[in-house]
DSSP file (Angstrom, degrees, kcal/mol; ACC not computed):
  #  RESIDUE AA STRUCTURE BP1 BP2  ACC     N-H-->O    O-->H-N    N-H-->O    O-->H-N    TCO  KAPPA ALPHA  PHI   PSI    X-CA   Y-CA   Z-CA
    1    1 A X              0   0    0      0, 0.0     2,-0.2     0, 0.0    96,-0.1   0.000 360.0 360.0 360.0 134.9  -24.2   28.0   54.0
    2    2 A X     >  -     0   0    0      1,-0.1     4,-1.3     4,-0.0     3,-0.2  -0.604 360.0-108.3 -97.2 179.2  -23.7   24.8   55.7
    3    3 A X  H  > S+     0   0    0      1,-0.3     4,-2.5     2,-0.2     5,-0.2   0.813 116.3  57.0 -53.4 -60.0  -20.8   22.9   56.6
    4    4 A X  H  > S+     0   0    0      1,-0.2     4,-2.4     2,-0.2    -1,-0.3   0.915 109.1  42.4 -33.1 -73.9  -21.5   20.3   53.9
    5    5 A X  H >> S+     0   0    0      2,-0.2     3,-1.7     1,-0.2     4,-1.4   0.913 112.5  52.4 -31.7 -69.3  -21.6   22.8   50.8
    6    6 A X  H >X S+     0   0    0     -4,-1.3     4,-1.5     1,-0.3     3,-1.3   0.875 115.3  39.3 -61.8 -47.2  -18.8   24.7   51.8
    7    7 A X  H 3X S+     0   0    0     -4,-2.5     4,-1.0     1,-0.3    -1,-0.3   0.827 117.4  50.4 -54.3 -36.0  -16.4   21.3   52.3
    8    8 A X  H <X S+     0   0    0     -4,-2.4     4,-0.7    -3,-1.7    -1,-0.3   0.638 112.9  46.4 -93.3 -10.9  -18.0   19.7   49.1
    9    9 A X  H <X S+     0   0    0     -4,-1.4     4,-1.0    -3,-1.3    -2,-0.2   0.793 117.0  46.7 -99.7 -19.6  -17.1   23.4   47.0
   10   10 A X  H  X S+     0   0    0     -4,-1.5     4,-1.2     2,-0.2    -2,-0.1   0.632 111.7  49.4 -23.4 -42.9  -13.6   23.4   48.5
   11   11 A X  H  X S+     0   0    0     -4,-1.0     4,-1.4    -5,-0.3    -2,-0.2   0.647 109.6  47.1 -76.9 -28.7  -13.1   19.9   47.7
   12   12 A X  H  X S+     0   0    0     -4,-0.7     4,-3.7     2,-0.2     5,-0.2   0.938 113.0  58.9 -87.7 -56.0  -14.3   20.2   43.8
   13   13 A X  H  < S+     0   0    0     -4,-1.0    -2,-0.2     1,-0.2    -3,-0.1   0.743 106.7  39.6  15.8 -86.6  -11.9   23.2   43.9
   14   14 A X  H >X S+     0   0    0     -4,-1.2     4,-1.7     1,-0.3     3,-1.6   0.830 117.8  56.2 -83.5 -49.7   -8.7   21.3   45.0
   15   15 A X  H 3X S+     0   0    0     -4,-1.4     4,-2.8     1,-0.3    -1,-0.3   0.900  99.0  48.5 -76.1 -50.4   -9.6   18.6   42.7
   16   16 A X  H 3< S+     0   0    0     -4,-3.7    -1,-0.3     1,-0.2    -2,-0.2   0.679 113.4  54.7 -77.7   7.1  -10.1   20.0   39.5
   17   17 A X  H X> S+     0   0    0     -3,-1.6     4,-2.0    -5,-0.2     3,-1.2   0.888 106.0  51.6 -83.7 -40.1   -6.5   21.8   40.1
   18   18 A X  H 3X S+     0   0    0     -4,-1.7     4,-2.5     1,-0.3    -2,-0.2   0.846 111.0  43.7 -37.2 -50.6   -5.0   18.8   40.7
   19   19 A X  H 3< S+     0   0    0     -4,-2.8    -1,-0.3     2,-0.2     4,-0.2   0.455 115.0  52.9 -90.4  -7.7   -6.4   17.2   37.6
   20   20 A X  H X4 S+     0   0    0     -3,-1.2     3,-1.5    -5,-0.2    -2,-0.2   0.893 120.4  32.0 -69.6 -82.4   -5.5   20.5   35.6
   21   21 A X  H 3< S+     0   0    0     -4,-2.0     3,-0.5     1,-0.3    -2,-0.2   0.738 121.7  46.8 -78.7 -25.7   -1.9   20.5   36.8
   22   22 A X  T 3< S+     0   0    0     -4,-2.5    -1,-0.3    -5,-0.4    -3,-0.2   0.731  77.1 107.2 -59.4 -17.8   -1.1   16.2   37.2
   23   23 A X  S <  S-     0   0    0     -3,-1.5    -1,-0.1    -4,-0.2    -2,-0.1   0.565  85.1-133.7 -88.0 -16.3   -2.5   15.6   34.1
   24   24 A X        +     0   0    0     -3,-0.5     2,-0.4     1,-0.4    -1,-0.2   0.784  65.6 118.4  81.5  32.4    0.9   14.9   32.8
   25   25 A X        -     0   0    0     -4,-0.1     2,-0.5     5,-0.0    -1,-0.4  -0.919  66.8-123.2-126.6 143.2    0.4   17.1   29.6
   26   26 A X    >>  -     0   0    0     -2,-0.4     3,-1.6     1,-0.1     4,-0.9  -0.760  17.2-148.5 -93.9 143.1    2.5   20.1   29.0
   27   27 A X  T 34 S+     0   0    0     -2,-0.5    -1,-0.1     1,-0.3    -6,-0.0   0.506  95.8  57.3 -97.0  22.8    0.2   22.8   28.7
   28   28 A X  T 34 S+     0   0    0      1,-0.1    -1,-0.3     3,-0.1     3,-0.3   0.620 101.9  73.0 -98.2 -13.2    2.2   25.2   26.0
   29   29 A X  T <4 S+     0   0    0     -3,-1.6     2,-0.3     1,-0.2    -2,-0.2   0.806 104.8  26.0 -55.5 -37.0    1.8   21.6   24.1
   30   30 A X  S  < S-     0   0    0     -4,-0.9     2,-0.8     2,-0.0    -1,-0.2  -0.678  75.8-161.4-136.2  92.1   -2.2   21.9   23.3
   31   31 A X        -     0   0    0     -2,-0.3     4,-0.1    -3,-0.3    -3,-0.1  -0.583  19.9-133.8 -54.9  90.3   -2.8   25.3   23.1
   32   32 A X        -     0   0    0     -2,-0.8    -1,-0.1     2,-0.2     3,-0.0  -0.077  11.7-123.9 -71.1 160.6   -7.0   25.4   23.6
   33   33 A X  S    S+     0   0    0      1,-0.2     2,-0.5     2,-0.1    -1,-0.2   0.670  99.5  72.4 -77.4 -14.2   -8.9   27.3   21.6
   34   34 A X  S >  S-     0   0    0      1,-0.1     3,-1.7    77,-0.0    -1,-0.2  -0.867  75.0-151.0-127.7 128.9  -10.2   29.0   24.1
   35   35 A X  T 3  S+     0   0    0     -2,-0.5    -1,-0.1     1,-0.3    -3,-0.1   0.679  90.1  64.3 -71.8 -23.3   -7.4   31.4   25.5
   36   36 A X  T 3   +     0   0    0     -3,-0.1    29,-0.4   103,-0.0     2,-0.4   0.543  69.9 119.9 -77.0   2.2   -9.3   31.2   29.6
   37   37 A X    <   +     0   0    0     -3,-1.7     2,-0.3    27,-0.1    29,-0.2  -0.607  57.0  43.9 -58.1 108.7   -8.7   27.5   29.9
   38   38 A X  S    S-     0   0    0     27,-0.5    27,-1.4    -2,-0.4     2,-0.6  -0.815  97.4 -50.4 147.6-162.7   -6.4   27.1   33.1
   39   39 A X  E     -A   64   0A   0     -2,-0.3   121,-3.2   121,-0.3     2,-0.4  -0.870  47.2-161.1-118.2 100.7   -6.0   28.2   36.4
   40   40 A X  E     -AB  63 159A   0     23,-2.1    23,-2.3    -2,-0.6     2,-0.4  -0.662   7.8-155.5 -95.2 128.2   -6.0   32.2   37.2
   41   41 A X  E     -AB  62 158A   0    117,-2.1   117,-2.4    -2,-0.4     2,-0.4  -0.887  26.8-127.0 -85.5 125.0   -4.5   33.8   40.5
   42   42 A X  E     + B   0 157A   0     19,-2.4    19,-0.3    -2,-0.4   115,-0.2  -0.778  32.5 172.9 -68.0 111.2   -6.4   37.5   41.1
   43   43 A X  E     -     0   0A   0    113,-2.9     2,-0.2    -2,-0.4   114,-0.1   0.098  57.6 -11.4-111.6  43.5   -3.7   40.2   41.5
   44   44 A X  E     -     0   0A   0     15,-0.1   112,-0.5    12,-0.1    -1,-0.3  -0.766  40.9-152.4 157.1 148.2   -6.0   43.3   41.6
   45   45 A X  E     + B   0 155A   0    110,-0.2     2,-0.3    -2,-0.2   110,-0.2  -0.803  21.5 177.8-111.8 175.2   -9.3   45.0   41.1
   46   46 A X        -     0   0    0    108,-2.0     6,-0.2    -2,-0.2     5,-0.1  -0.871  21.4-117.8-171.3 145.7   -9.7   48.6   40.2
   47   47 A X        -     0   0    0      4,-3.8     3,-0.3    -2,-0.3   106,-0.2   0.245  48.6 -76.6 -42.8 177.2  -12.8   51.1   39.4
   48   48 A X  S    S+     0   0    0    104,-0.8   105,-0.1     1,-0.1    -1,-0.1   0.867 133.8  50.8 -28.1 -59.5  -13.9   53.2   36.4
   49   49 A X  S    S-     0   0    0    103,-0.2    -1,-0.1     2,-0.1     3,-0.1   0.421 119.7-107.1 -83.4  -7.3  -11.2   55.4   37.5
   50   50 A X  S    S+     0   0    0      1,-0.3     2,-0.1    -3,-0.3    -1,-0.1   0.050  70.3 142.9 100.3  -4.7   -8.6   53.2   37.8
   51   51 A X        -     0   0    0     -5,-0.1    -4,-3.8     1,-0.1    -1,-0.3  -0.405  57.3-102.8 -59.1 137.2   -8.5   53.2   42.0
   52   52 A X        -     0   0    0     -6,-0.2     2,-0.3     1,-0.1    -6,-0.2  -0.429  31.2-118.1 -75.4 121.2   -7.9   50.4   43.5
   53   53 A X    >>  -     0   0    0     -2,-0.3     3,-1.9     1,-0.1     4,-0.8  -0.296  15.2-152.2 -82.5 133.3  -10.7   48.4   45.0
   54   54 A X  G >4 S+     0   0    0      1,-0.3     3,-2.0    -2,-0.3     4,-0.3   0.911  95.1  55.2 -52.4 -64.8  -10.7   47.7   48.9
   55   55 A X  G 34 S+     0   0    0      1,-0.3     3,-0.3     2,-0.1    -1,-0.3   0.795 112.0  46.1 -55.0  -8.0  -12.5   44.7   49.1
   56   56 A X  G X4 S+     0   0    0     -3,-1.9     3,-0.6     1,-0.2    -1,-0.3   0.989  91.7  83.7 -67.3 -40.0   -9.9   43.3   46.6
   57   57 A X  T << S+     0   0    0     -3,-2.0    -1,-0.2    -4,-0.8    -2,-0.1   0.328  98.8  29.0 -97.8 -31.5   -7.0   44.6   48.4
   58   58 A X  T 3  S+     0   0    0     -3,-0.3    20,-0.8    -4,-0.3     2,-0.4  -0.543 102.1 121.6-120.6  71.4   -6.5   41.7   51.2
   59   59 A X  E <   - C   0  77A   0     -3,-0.6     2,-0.3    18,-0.2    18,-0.2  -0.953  46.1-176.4-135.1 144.0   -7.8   39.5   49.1
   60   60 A X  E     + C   0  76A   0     16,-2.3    16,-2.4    -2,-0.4     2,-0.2  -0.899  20.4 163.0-110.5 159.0   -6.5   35.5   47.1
   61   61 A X  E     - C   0  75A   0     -2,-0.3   -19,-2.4   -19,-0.3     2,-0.5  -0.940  19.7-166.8-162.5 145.0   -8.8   34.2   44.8
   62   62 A X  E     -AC  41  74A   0     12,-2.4    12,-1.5   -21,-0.2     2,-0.4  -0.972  12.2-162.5-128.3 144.6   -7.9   31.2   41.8
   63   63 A X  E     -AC  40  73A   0    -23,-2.3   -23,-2.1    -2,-0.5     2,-0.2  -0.946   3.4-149.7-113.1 149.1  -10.4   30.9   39.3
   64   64 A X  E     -A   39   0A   0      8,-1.0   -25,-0.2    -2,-0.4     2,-0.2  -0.453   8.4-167.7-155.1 103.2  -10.4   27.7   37.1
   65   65 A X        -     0   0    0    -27,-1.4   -27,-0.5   -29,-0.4     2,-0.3  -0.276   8.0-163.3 -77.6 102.1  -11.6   27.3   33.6
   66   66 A X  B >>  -D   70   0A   0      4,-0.7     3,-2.4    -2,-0.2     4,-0.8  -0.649  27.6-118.6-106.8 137.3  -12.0   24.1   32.5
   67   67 A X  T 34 S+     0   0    0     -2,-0.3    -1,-0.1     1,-0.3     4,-0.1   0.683 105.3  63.0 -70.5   7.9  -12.3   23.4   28.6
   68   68 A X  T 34 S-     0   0    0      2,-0.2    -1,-0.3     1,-0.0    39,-0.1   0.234 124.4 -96.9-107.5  37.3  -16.1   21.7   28.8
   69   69 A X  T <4 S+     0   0    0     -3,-2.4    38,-2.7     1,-0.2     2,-0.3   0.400  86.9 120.4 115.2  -3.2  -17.3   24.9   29.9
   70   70 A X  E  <  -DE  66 106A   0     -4,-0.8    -4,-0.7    36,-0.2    36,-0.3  -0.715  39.9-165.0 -93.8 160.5  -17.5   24.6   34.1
   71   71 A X  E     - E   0 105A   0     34,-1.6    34,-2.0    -2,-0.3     2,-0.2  -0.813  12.0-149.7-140.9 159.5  -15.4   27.1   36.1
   72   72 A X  E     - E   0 104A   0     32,-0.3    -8,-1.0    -2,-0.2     2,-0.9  -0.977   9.8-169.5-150.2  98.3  -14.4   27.1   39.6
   73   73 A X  E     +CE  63 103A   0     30,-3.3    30,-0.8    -2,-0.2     2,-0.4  -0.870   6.5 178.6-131.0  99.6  -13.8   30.5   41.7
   74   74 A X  E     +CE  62 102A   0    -12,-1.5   -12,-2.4    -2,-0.9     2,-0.3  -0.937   4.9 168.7 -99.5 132.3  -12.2   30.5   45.3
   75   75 A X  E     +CE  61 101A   0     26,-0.9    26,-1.5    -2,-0.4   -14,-0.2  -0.982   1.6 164.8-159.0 134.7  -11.5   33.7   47.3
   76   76 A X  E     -CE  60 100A   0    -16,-2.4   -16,-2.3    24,-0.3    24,-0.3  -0.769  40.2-101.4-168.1 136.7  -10.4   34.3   51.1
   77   77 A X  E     -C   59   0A   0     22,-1.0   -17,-0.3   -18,-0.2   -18,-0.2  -0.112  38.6-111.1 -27.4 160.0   -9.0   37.3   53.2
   78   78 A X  S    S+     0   0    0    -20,-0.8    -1,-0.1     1,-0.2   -19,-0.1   0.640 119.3  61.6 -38.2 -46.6   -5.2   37.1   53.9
   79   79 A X        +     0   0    0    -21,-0.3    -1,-0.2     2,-0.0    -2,-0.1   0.165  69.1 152.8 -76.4  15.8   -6.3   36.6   57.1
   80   80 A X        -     0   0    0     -3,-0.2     2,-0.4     1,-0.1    16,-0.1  -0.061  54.2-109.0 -29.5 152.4   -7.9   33.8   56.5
   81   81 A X        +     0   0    0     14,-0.1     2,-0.3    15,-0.1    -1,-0.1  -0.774  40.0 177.8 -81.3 135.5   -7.9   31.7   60.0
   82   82 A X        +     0   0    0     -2,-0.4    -2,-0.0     1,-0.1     0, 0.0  -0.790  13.3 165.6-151.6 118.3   -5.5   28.7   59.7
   83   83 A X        -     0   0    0     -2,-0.3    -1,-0.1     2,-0.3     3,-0.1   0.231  52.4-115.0-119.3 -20.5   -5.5   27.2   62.5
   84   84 A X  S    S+     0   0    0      1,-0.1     2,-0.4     0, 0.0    -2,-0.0   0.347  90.9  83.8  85.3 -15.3   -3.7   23.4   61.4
   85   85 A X  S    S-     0   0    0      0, 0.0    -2,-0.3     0, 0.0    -1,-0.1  -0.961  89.3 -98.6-149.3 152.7   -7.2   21.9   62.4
   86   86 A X        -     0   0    0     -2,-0.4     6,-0.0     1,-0.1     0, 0.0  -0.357  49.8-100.5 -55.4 127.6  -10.4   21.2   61.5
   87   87 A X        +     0   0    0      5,-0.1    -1,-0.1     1,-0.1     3,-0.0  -0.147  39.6 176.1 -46.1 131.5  -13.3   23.8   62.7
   88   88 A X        +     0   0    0     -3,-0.1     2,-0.2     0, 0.0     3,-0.1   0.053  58.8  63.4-113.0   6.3  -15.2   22.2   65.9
   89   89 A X  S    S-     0   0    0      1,-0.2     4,-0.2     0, 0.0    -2,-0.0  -0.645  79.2-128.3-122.0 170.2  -17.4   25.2   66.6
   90   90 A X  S >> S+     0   0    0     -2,-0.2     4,-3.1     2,-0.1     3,-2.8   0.786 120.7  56.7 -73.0 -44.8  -20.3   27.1   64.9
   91   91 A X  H 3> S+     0   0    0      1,-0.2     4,-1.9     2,-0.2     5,-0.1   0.792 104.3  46.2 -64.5 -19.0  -17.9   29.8   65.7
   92   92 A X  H 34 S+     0   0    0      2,-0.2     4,-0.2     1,-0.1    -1,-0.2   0.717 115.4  48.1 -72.0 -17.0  -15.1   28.3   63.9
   93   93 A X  H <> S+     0   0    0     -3,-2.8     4,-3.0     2,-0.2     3,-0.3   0.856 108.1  53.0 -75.7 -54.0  -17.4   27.7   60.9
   94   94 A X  H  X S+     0   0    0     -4,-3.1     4,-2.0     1,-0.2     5,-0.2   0.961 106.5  54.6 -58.7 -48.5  -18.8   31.2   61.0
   95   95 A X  H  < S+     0   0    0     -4,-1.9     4,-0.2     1,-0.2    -1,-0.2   0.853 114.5  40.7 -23.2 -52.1  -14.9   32.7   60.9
   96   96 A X  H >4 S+     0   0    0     -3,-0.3     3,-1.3     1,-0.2    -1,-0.2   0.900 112.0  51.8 -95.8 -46.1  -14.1   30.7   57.8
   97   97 A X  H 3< S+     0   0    0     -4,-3.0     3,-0.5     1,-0.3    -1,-0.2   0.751 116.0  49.8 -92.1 -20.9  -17.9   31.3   55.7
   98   98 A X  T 3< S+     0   0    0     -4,-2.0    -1,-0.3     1,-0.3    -2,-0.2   0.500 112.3  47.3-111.0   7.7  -17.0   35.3   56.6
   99   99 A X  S <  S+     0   0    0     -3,-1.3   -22,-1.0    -4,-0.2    -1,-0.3   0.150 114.8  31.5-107.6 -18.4  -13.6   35.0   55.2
  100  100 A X  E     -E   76   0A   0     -3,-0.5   -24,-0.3   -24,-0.3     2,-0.3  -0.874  54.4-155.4-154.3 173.1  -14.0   33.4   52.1
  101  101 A X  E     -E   75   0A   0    -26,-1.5   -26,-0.9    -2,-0.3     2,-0.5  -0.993   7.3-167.0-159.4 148.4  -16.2   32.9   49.3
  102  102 A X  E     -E   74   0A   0     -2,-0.3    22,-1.6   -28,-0.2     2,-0.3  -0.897   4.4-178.6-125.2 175.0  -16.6   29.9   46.7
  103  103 A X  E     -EF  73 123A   0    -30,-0.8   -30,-3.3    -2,-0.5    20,-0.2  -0.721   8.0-172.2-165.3 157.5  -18.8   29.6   42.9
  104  104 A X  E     +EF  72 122A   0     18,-2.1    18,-1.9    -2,-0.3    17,-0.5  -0.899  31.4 145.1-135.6 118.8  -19.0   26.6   40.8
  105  105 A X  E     -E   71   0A   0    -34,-2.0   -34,-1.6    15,-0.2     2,-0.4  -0.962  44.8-110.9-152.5 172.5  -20.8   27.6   37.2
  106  106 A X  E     +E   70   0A   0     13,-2.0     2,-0.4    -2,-0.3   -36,-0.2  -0.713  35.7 173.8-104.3 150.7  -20.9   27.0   33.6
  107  107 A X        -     0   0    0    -38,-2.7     2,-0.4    -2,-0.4    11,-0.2  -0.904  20.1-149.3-165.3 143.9  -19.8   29.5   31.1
  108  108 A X  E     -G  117   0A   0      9,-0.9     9,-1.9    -2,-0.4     2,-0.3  -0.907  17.3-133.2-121.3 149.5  -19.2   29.8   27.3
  109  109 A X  E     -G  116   0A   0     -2,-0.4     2,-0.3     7,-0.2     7,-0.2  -0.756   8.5-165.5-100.7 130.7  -16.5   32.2   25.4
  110  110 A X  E   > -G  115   0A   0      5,-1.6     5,-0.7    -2,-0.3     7,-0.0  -0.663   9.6-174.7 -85.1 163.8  -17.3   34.4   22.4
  111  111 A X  T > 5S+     0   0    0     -2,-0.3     3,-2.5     3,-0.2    -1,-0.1   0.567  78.7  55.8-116.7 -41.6  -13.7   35.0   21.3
  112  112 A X  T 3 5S+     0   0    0      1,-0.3    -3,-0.0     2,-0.1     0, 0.0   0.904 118.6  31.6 -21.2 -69.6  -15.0   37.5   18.5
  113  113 A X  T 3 5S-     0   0    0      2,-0.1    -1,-0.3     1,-0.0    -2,-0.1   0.147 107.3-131.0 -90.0  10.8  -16.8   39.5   20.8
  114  114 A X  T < 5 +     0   0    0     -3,-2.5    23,-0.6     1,-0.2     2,-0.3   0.846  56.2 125.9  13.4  77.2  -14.5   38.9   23.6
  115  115 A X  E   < -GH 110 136A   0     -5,-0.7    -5,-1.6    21,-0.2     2,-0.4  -0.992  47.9-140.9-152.2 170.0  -16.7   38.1   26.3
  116  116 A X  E     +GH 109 135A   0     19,-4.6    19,-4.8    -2,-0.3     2,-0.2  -0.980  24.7 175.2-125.0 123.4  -17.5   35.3   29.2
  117  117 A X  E     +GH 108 134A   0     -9,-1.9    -9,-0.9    -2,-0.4    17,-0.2  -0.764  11.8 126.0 -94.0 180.0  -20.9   34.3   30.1
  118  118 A X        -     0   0    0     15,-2.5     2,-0.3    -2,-0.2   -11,-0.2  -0.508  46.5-103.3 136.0 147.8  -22.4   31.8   32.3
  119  119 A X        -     0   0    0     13,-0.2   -13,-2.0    -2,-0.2     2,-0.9  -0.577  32.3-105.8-104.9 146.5  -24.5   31.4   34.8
  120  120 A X        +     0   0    0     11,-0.3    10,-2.6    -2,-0.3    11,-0.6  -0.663  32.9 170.3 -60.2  74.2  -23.9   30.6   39.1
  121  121 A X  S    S+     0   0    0     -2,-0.9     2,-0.5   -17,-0.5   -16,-0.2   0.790  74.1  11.7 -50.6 -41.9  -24.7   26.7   39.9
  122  122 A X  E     +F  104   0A   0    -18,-1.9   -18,-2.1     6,-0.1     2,-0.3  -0.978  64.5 171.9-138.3 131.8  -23.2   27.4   43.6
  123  123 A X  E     -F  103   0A   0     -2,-0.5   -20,-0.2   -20,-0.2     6,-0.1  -0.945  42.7-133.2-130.2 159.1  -22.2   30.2   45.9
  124  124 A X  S    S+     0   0    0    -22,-1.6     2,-0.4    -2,-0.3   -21,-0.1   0.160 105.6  74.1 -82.1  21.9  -21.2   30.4   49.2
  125  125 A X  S  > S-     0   0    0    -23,-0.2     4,-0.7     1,-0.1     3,-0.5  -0.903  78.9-151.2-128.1  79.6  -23.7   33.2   48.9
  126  126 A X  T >4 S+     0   0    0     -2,-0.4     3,-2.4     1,-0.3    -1,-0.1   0.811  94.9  61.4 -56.5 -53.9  -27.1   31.5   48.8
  127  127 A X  T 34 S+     0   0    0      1,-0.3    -1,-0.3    -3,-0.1     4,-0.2   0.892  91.9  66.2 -22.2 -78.4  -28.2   34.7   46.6
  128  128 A X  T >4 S+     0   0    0     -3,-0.5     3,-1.8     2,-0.1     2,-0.5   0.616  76.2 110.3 -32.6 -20.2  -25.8   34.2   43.8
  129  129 A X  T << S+     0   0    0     -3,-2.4    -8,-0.2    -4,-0.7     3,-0.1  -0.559  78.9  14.7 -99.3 153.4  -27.1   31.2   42.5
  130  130 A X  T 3  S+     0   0    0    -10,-2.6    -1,-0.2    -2,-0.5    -9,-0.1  -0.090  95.1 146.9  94.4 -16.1  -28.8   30.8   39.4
  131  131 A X    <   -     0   0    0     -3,-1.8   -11,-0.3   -11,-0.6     2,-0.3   0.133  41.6-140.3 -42.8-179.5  -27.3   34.2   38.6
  132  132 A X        -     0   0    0    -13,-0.2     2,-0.3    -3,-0.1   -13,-0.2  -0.957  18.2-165.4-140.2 144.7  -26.4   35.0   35.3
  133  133 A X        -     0   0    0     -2,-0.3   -15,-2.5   -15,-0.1     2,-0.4  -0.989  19.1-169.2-154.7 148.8  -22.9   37.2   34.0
  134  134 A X  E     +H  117   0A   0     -2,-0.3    15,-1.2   -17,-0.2     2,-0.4  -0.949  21.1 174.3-124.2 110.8  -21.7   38.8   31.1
  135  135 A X  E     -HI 116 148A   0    -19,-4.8   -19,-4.6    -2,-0.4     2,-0.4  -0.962  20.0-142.8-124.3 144.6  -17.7   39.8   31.5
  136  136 A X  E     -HI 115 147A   0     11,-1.3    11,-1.2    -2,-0.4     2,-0.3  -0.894  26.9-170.5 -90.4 121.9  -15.3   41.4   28.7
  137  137 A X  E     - I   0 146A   0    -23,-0.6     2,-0.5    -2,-0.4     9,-0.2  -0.708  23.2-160.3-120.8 178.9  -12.2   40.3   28.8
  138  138 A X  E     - I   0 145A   0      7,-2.3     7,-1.7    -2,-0.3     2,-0.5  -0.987  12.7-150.9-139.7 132.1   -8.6   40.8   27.4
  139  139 A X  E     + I   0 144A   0     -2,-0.5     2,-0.3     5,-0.2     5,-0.2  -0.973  16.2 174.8-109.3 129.0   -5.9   38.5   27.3
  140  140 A X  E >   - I   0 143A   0      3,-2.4     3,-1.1    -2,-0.5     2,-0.3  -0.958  60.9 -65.6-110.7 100.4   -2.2   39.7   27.4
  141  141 A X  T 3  S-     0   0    0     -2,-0.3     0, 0.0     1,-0.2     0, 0.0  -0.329 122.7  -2.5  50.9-111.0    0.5   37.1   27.6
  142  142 A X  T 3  S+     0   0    0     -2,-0.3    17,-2.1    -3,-0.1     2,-0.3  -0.008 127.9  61.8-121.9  41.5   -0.1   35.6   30.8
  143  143 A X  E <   -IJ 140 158A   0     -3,-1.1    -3,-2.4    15,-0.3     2,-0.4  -0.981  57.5-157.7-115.7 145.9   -2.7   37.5   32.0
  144  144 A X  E     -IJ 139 157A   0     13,-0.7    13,-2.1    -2,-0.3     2,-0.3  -0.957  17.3-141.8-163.3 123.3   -6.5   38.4   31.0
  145  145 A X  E     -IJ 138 156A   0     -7,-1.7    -7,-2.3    -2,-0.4     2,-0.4  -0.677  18.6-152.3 -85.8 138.3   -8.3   41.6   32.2
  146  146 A X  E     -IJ 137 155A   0      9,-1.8     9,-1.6    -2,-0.3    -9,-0.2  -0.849   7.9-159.5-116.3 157.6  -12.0   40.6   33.0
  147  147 A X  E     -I  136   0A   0    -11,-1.2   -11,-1.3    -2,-0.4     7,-0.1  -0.734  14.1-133.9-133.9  82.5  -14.5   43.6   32.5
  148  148 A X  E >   -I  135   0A   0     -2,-0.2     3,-3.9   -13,-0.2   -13,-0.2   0.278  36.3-106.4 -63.1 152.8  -18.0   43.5   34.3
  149  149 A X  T 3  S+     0   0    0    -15,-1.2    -1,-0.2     1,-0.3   -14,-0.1   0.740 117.2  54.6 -45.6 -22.5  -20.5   44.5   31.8
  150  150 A X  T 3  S-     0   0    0      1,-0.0    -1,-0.3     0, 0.0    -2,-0.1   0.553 106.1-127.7 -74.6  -7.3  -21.3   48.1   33.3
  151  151 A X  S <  S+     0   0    0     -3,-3.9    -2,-0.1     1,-0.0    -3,-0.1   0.722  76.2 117.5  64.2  34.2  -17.5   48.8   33.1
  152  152 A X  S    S+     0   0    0   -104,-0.1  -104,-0.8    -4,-0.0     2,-0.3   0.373  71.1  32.8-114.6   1.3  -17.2   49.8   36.6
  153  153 A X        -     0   0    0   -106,-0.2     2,-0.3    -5,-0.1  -106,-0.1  -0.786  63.1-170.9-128.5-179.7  -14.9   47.2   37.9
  154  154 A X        -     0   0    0     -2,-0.3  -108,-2.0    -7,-0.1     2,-0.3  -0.803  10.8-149.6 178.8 147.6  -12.1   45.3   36.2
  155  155 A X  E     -BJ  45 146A   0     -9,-1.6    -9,-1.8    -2,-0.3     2,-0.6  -0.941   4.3-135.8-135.4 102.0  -10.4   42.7   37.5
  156  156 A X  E     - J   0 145A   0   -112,-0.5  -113,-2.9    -2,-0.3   -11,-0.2  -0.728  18.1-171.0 -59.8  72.2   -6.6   41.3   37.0
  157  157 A X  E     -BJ  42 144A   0    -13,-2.1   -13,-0.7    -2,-0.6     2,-0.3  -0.158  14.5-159.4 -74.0 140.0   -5.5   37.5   36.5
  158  158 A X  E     -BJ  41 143A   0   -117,-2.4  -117,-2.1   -15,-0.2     2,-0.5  -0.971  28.9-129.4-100.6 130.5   -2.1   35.8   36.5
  159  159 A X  E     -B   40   0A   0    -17,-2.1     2,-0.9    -2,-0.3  -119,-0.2  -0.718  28.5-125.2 -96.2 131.3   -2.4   32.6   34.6
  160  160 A X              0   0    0   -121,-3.2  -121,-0.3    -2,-0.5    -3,-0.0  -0.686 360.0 360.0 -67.4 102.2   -0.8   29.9   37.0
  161  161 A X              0   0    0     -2,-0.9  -134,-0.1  -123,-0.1    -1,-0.1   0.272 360.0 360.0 -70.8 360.0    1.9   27.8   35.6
């Protein structure tokens, strides 16, 4: 990925949290109809079996579901490097692209059938895009378990306040 992508999928990121959380609306005030609208913190994966998955394990990630249908998915070691200044190197570039990961995609809710599709417009993973996904999910209170369609991962959200 070059430098350009990665700065312009960071940047759409930060923005459309900003404009989630400035917006000056209180958000138990319009309750959307569809319950994945907002801004999710990852606190876990886990198998089939209910073990906890490494790569999750040093890992943040926000997702953010926005109600005409785009989403927004950033995710970084712990370690990230932060360094207080802007990368001047390839090598500083390459640190950061192996640390982290972005998508930008569209997706639509059955509520019925509880599930999320929607396809991968960008990753920081030149592969991923165009992909296509089908996830089950569950919402509990301020949380919603996503469930990739073989049922061999699952994945934990915090809804951000």
């Amino acid at each position: 990925m070059n430098k350009s992508n990665l700065i312009t999928a960071i940047g759409i990121f930060i923005i459309s949290t900003m404009i989630n959380s400035v917006s000056g609306q209180n958000p138990d005030a319009l309750k959307p109809a569809n319950p994945l609208v907002g801004t999710w913190k990852i606190i876990g994966a886990v198998d089939s079996t209910g073990n906890e998955i490494e790569s999750f394990k040093d890992q943040v990630g926000y997702t953010t579901l926005l109600e005409n249908g785009t989403f927004f998915r950033l995710q970084f070691n712990k370690d990230f490097p932060k360094t207080g200044k802007s990368p001047s190197t390839l090598e500083d570039y390459q640190k950061i692209e192996a640390n982290m990961w972005a998508l930008i995609g569209t997706y639509t809710v059955d509520i019925e059938k509880k599930t999320i599709s929607g396809k991968y417009l960008f990753s920081s993973n030149p592969a991923g895009i165009g992909q296509e996904f089908t996830l089950f999910f569950k919402v509990e209170g301020d949380t919603v378990t996503y469930c990739w369609a073989g049922g061999n991962q699952f994945t934990k959200n915090l809804r951000v306040k």
